[in-house]
N, C-alpha and C positions, 0 to 999 in steps of 0.2 A: 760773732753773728750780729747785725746791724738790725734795730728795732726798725719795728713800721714806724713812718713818720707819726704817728699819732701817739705811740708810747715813749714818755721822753726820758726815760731811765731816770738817775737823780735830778730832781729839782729842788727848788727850795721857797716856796710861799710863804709870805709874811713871815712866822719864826719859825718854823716846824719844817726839814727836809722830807720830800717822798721821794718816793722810788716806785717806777711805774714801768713794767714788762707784763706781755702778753702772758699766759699762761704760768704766772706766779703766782700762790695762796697767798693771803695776805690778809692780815689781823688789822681791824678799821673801826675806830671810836669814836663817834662825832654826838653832838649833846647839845640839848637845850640853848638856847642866849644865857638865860638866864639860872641856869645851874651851876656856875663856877663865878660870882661875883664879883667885881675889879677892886671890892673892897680886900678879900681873900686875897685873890691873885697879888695885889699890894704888900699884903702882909707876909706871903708866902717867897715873894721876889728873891729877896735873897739866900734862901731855903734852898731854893730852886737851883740857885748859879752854882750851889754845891754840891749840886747832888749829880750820877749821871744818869743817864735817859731815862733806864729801866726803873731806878727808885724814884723821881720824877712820873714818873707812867704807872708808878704801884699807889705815891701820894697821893694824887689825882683820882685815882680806879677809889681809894679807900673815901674820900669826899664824896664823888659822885654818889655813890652806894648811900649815904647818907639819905640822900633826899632834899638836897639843897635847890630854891628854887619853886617855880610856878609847879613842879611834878604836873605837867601838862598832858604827859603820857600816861598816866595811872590812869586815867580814863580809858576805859574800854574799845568805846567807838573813836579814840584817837591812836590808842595802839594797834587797832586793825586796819586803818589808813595807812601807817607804816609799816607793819606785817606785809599787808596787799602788798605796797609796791618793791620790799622785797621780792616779793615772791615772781613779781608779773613777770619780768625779763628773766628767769632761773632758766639754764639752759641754753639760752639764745644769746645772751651777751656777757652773760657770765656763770659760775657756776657755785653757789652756796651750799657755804659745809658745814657751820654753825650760824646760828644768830638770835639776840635776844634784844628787844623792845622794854627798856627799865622805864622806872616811871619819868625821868630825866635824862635819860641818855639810851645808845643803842648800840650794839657790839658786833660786829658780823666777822667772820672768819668763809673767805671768798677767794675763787679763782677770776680774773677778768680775761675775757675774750681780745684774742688777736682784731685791735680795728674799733676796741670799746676801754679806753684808757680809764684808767681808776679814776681821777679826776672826773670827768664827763658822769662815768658812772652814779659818782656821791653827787655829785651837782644834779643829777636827773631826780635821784630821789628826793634829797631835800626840798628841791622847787617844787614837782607837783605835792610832796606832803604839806608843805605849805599852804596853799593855793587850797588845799583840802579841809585842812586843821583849820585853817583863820574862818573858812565858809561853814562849817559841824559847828565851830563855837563863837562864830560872828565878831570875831576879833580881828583885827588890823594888826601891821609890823610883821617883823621878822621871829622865826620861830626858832632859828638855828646859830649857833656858835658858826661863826665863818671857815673856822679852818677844820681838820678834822688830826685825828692820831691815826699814826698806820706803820706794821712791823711785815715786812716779810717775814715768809715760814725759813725757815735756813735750814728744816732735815722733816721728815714724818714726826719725831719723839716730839720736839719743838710745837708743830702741826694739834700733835695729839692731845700737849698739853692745853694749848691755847683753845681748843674745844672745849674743851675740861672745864675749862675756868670760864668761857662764855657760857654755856648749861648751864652751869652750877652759880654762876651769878646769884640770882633770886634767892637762892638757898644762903649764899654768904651776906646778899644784904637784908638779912631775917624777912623777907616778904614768902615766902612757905617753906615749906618743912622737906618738900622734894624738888626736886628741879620739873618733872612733870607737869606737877600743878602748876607750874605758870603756864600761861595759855598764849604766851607773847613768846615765844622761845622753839625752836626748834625739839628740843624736849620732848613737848607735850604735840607738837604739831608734824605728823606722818610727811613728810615731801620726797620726792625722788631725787637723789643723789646727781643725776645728772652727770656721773663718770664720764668721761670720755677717752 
């Protein structure tokens, strides 16, 4: 079956491969500038060429959680800037199945729309939360890591897990005691499913 011109199946940006088909779930982590330092990334270089993808993607998930960085999102009225524009397009161009706003980085577990390529999608949000962020905190520059992580779901169990673990975030990186109580998390925040 040949994709719409606009979803380009494998590609591969700067270092990180995606894969981009219409009505695939898809596990997507993209974070702060300044929450993975090039001092780290340095140190961690050759760490990295040995490891494969997924314990590379578990190193990284375990830092982030840390709090490395401006934690620019721990603010309230910056984490409902990105909340918001999750949420705006839910439905129409894509369809969210988890998602959690950390205090440096963001986790979303999504379907995209035939005609709304994953790419486009994360470059939408990140630009106007940008343009949002830097105008709420009167700062200039870029707010966001350039590239972003992303797994297709490969079965429901797969699916079900990656839920799991985007909820329960909060809870594993000690910022509360239930996944509820974060107020940036699908969790704690009622939305429609948007089945289709």
């Amino acid at each position: 079956m040949a994709l719409p011109r606009e979803h380009a199946g494998w590609t591969n940006r700067s270092y990180l491969p995606h894969y981009d088909q219409a009505r695939l779930a898809q596990a997507v982590t993209f974070r702060l500038a300044d929450s993975l330092p090039h001092s780290k990334r340095a140190e961690w270089e050759h760490l990295l060429q040995v490891l494969d993808d997924g314990e590379r993607t578990r190193q990284i998930k375990r830092y982030l959680d840390q709090g490395a960085g401006s934690c620019l999102l721990r603010r309230p009225d910056c984490a409902k800037v990105v909340q918001d524009a999750l949420l705006y397009f839910h439905t129409q161009r894509y369809r969210l199945i988890a998602w959690c706003v950390m205090p440096n980085h963001v986790h979303l577990l999504f379907e995209t729309f035939a005609g709304y390529p994953l790419g486009k999608v994360i470059h939408s949000w990140k630009s106007f939360t940008v343009r949002e962020i830097n105008k709420q905190c009167q700062r200039t520059g870029s707010l966001w890591q350039e590239d972003y992580f992303d797994t297709f779901m490969r079965d429901d169990e797969h699916q079900s897990a990656e839920a799991a673990y985007i909820e329960g975030n909060p809870v594993n990186a000690g910022l509360v005691k239930r996944a509820c109580d974060w107020p940036w998390s699908n969790a704690s925040h009622p939305f429609k499913t948007g089945k289709v």
